[in-house]
MIKE-857044 format. One line per field, with one value per residue (C-alpha): residue number from 1; x, y, z. Coordinates in pm, 1 decimal, m for minus. Example, Ala and Ser with C-alpha at 12.3 -4.5 7.8 and 13.67 -1.06 7.14 Angstrom:
<zabas>
nr <- (1_2) $
X <- (1230.0_1367.0) $
Y <- (m450.0_m106.0) $
Z <- (780.0_714.0) $
</zabas>
This chain:
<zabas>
nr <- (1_2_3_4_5_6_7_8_9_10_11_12_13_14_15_16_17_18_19_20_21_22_23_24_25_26_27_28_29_30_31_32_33_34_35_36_37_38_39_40_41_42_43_44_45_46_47_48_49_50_51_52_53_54_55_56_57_58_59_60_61_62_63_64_65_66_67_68_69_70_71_72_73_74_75_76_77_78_79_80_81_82_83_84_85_86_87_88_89_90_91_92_93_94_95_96_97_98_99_100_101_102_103_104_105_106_107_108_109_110_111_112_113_114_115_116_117_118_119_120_121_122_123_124_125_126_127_128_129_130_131_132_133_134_135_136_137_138_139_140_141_142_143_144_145_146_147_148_149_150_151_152_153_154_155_156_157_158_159_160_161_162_163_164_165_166_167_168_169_170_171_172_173_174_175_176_177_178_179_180_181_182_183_184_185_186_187_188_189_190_191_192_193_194_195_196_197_198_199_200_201_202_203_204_205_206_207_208_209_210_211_212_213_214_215_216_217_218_219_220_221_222_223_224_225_226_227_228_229_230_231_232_233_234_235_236_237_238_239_240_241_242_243_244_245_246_247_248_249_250_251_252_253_254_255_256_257_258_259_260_261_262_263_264_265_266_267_268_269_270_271_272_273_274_275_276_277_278_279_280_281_282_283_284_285_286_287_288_289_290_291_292_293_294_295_296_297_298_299_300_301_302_303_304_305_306_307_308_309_310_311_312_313_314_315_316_317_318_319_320_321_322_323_324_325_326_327_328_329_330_331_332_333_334_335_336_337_338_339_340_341_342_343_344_345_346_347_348_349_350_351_352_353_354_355_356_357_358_359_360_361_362_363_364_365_366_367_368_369_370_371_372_373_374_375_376_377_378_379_380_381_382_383_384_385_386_387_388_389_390_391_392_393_394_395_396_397_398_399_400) $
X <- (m1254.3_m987.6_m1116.8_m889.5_m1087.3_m1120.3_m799.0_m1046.8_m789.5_m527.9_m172.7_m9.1_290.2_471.8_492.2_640.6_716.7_739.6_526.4_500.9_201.7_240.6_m146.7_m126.1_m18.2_m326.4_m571.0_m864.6_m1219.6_m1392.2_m1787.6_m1915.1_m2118.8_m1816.5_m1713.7_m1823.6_m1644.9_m1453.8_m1336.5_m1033.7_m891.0_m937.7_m1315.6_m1203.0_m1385.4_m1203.3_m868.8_m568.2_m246.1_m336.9_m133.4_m264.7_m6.5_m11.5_47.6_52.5_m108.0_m332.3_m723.6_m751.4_m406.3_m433.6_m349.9_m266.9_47.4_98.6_265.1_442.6_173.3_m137.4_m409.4_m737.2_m972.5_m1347.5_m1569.4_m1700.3_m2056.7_m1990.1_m2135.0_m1982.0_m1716.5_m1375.3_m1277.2_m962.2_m872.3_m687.4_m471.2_m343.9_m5.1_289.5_667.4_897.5_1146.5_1241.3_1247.4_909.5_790.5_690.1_349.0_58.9_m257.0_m447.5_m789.5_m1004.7_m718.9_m429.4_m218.1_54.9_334.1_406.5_556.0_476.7_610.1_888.4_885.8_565.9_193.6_86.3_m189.0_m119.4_m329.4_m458.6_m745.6_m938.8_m1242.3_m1548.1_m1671.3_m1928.7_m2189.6_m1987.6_m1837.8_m1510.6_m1257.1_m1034.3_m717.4_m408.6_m159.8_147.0_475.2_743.1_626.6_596.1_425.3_123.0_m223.7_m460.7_m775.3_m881.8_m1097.6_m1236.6_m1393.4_m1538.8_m1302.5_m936.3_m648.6_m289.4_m60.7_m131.0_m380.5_m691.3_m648.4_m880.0_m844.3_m1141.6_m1332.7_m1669.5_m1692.3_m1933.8_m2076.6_m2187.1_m1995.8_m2137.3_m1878.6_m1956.6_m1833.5_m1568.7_m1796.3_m2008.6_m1771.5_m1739.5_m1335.5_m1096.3_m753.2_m688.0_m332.6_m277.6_m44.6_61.0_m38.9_324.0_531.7_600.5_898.0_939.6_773.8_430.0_536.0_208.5_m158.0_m537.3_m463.3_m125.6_m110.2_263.6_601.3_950.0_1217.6_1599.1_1775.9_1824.9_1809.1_1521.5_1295.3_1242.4_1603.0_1757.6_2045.9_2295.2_2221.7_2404.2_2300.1_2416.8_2305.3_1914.1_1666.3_1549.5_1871.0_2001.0_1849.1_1879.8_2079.1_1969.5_2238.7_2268.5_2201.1_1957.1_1924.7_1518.6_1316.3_964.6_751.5_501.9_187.9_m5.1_m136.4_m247.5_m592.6_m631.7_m944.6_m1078.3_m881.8_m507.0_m184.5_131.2_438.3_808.4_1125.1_1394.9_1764.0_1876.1_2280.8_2304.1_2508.5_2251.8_2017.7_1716.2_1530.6_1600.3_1684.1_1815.0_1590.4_1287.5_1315.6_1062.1_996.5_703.1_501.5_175.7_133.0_m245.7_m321.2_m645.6_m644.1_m787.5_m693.9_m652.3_m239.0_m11.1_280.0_492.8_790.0_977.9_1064.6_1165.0_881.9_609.2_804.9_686.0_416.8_97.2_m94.3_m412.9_m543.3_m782.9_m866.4_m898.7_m914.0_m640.5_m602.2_m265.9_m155.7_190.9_412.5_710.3_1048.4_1293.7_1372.9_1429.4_1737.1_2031.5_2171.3_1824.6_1614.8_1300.9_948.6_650.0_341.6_26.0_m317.8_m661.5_m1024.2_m1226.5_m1518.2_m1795.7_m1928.9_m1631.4_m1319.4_m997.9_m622.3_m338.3_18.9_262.3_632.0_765.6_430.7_299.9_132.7_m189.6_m541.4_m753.5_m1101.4_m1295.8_m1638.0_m1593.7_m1362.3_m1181.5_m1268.4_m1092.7_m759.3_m554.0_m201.1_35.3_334.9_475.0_780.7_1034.6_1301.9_1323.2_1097.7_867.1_985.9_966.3_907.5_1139.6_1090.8_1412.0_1315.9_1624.2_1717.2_1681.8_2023.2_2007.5_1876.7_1536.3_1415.7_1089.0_782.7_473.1_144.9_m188.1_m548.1_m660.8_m625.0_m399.4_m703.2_m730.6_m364.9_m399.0_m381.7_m774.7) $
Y <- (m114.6_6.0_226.3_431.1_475.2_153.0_38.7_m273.7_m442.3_m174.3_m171.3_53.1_96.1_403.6_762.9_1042.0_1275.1_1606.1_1649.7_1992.3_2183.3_2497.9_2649.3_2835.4_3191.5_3342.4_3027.3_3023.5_3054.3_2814.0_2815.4_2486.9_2422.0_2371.9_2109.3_1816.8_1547.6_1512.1_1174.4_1050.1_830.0_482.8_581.0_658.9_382.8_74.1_82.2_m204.8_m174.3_170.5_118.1_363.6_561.4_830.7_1139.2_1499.2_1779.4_1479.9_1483.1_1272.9_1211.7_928.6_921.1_623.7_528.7_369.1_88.0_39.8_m111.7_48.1_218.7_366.8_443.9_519.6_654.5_983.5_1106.3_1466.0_1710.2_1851.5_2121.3_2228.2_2039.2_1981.5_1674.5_1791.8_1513.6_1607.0_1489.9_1397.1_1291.3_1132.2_1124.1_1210.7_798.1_819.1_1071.4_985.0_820.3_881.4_989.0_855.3_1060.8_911.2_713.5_980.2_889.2_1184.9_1122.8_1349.9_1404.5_1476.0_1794.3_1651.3_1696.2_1900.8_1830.7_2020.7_1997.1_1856.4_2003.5_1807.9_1990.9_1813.3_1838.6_1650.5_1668.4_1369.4_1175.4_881.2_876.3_970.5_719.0_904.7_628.4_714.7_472.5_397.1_398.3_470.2_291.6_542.4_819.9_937.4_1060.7_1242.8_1356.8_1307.1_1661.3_1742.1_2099.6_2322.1_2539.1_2527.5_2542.7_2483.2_2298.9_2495.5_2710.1_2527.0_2477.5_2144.9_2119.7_2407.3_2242.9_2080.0_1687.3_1645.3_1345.9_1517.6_1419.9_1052.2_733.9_454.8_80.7_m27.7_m260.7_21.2_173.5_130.6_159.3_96.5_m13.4_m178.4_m379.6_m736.2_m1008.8_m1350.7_m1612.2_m1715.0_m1664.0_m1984.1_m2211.9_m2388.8_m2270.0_m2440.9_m2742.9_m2913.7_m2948.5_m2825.8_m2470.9_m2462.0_m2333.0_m2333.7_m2365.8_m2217.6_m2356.9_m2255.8_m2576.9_m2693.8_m2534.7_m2252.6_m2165.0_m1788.3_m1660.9_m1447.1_m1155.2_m1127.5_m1409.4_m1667.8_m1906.6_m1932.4_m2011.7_m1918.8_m1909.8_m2274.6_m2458.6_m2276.5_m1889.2_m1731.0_m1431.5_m1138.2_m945.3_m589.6_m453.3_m724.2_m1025.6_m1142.4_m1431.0_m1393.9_m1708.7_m1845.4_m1851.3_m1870.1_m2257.3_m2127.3_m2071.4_m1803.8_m1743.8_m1458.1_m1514.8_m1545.4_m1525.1_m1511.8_m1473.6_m1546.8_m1451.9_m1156.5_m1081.6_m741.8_m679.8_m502.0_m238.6_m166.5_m33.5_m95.8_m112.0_209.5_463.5_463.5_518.4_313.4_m50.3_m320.2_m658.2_m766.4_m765.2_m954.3_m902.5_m957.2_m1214.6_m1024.7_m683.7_m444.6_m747.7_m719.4_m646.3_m619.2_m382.0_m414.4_m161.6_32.8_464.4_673.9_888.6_587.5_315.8_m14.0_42.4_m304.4_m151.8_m350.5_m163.7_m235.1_2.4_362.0_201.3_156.5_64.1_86.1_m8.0_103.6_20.9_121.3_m119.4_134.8_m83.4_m419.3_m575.2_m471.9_m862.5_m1070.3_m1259.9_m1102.1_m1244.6_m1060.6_m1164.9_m1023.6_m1149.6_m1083.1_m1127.4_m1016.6_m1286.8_m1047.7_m717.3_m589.7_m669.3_m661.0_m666.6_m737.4_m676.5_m792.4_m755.3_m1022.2_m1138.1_m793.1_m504.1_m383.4_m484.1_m274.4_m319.2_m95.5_m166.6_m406.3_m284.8_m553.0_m858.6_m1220.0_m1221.8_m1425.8_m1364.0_m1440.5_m1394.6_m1270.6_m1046.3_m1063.8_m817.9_m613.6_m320.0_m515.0_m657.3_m390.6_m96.9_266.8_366.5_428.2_132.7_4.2_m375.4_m529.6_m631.8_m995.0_m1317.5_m1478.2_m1781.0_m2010.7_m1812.5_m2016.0_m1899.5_m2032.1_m2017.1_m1935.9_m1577.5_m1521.3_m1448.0_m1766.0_m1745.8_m1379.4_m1282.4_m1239.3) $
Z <- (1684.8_1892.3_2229.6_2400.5_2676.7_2816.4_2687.5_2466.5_2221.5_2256.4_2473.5_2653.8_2509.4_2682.8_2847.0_2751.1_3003.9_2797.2_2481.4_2391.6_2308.7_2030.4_1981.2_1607.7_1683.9_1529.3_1519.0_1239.5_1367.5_1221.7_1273.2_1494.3_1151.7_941.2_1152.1_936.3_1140.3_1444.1_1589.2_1816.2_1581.1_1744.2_1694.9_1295.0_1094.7_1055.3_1240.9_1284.3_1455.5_1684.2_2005.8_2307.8_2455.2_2709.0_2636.9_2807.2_2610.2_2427.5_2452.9_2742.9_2794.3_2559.0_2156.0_1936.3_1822.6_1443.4_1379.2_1025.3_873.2_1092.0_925.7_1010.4_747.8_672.2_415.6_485.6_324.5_222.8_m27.6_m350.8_m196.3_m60.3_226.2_453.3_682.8_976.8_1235.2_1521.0_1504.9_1718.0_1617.0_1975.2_1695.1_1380.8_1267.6_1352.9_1224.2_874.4_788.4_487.7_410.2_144.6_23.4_m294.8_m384.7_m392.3_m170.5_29.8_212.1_503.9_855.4_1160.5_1388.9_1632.7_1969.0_1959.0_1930.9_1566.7_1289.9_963.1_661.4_384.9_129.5_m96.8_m314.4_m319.5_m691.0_m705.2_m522.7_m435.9_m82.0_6.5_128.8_372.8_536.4_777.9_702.9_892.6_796.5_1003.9_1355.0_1694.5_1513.5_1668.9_1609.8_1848.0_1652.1_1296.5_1175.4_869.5_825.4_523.4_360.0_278.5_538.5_638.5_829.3_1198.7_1069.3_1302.9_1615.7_1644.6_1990.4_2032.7_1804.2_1895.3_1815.5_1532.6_1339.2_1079.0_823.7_837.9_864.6_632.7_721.9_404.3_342.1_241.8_m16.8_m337.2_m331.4_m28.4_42.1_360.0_463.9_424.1_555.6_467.0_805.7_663.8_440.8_190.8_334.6_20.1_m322.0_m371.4_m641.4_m721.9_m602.8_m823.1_m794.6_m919.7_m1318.0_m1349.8_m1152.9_m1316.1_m1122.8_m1199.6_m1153.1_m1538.7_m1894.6_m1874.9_m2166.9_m2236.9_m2093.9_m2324.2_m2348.3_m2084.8_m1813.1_m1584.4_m1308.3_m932.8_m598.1_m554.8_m240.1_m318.2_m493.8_m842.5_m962.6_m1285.6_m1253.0_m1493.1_m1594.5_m1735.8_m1999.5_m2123.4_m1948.5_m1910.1_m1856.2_m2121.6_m1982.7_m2264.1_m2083.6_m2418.6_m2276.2_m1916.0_m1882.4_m1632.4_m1409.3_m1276.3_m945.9_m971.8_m785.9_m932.5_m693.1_m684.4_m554.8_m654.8_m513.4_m719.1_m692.5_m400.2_m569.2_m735.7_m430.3_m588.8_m341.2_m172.9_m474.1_m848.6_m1103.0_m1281.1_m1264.0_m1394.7_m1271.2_m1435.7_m1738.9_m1812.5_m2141.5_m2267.7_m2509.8_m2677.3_m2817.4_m2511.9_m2255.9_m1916.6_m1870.1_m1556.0_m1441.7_m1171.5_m1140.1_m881.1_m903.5_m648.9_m704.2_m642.5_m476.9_m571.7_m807.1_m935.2_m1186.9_m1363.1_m1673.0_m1962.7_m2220.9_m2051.3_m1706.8_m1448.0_m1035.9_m929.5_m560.0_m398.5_m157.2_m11.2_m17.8_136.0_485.3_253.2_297.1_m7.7_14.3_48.5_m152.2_m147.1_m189.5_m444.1_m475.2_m747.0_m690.0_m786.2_m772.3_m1042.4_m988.5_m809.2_m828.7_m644.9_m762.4_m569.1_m647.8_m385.8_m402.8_m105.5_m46.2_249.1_314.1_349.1_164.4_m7.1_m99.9_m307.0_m384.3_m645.6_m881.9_m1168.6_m1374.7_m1566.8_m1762.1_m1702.3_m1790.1_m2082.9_m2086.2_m2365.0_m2169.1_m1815.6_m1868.2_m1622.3_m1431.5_m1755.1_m1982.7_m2203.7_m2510.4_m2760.4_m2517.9_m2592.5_m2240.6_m2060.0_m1821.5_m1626.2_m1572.8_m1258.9_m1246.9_m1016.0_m907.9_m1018.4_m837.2_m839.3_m1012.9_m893.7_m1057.3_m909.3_m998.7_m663.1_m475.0_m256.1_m4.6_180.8_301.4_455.6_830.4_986.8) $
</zabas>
């Protein structure tokens, strides 16, 4: 836990000399009992990269900067009702500015007022007994937070001035150990300087150098991140690797390596591209989706019958002209399963109640719609180099 106050595990990382401070022109009463919680937010449940900073017209002087990949969520006890979270909010720029909010699994993206301190709105209902999970996530680094709030009722963006409001703990923080469902950053210790050849764990290695099973429609082969790639070319070119003889477990990784044509922008815009299929071997089997839309960024989804848990992350400061690493992992061995998707070495764990069953896959379906789909998918028009797939999780290489 990060503490402002006596600076424990945090850094002081600037001063700004001018931070304006707009009160709402006609602020909200809101009655001391409505106040279900009320927290700086290095005191927010479980928080990682929160830098202190100080800051006129903050409480204290003192709020928390994010970093691009900070967060600081918690799960919050609450009856059935109408609820809001408030932040207190401030943007030195308007690159740093933007950041999200992610309540019960939806996630929002928003920004923060520039140049001003102001209160960003977010309602939400509480229809069942379970906790809530409430996170701030980071996105673009410098944007900071003051005060996380959440009150009875519905409200808007500057509607509550939270700064009159009493502190309350009323609205009682769980642990994440505690929840049932939570998503939480994770990070590679390092990313892989060569792909992973042999050894137990390892189910299968596809390297690019000769003739390659399973590549089909319009295809050639050039220079790759480790010695000769498969490039995928448009409209059709795919790789479909037979995975019929794999026995997989209930933990898994599966990771590899992706260059689109960088006139292709892929990464930052365009529309709806794939880049992986795990196609189940067994009627009602456990499948995989991994695709990229403007709308969601890129998108891991698990699903089995009527069930799905997706995770998401953003790719729009990857490089147009680099190789580009992706890993998929799971763990659906205990009570609480988890699911992880990284991009560089970083991204996304989710953890939820057991949901799936062990997978068997007949074939992974590479940088194109699956076979046989009439979705209006798009290619992803590029290189294709080393796809390792492991039995173990990608958990005992992540960042403590």
């Amino acid at each position: 836990m990060i503490s402002a106050r006596g600076y424990a595990g945090a850094t002081l990382v600037g001063v700004l000399l001018l931070a304006v401070v707009v009160p709402p022109a006609s602020a909200v009463e809101i009655p001391a009992a409505d106040v279900v919680l009320k927290c700086e937010i290095e005191n927010f449940g479980t928080n990682a990269g929160l830098s202190a900073m100080v800051i006129p017209g903050a409480s204290g002087d003192m709020a928390m900067a994010l970093t691009s990949e900070a967060m600081a969520a918690a799960g919050v006890k609450l009856p059935q009702g109408e609820y809001t979270l408030l932040l207190r909010t401030f943007a030195p720029a308007g690159d740093q500015d933007g950041f999200f909010v992610e309540i019960n699994g939806v996630r929002t993206r928003r920004v923060a007022p520039i140049g001003r301190w102001g209160v960003v709105a977010f309602p939400f209902s509480v229809k069942g007994t379970e906790p809530s999970t409430v996170s701030v996530i980071g996105q673009e680094a410098g944007m900071v937070v003051d005060q996380v709030v959440v009150v009875r009722g519905t409200y808007s963006d500057d509607e509550v001035d939270v700064v009159k409001l009493p502190m309350s703990s009323q609205g009682r923080q769980l642990a994440l150990s505690e929840m049932p469902r939570f998503r939480m950053p994770a990070r590679l210790q390092t990313l892989p300087q060569k792909p992973t050849t042999s050894g137990p764990d390892v189910l299968c290695r596809q390297s690019f150098d000769g003739a390659v099973a399973g590549v089909s429609g319009e295809h050639h082969q050039g220079e790759g991140k480790w010695g000769q790639a498969v490039y995928l070319d448009a409209p059709d070119g795919r790789l479909d690797l037979d995975t019929r003889g794999i026995k997989f477990g209930p933990t898994g990784t599966i990771e590899w390596w992706v260059k689109p044509r960088p006139a292709q922008r892929l990464w930052h815009d365009q529309g709806w591209h794939y880049f992986l299929y795990a196609a189940p071997a067994v009627a009602e089997g456990l499948q995989i989706d991994l695709s990229r839309h403007p709308s969601t960024n890129l998108r891991l989804s698990f699903t089995q019958a009527k069930s799905e848990e997706s995770v998401e992350l953003s790719t729009t400061s990857a490089g147009l002209d680099e190789w580009h690493h992706i890993l998929v992992s799971w763990d659906l061995s205990g009570e609480s399963q988890r699911v992880w998707l990284l991009f560089d070495g970083v991204g996304l764990r989710s953890q939820f109640p057991k949901t799936f069953s062990v997978p068997a896959f007949c074939t992974l379906q590479f940088c194109n719609m699956p076979a046989g789909w009439d979705v209006p998918l798009l290619p992803v028009d590029g290189g294709l180099d080393e796809v390792v797939i492991s039995r173990q999780s990608v958990a005992v290489r992540l960042s403590k």
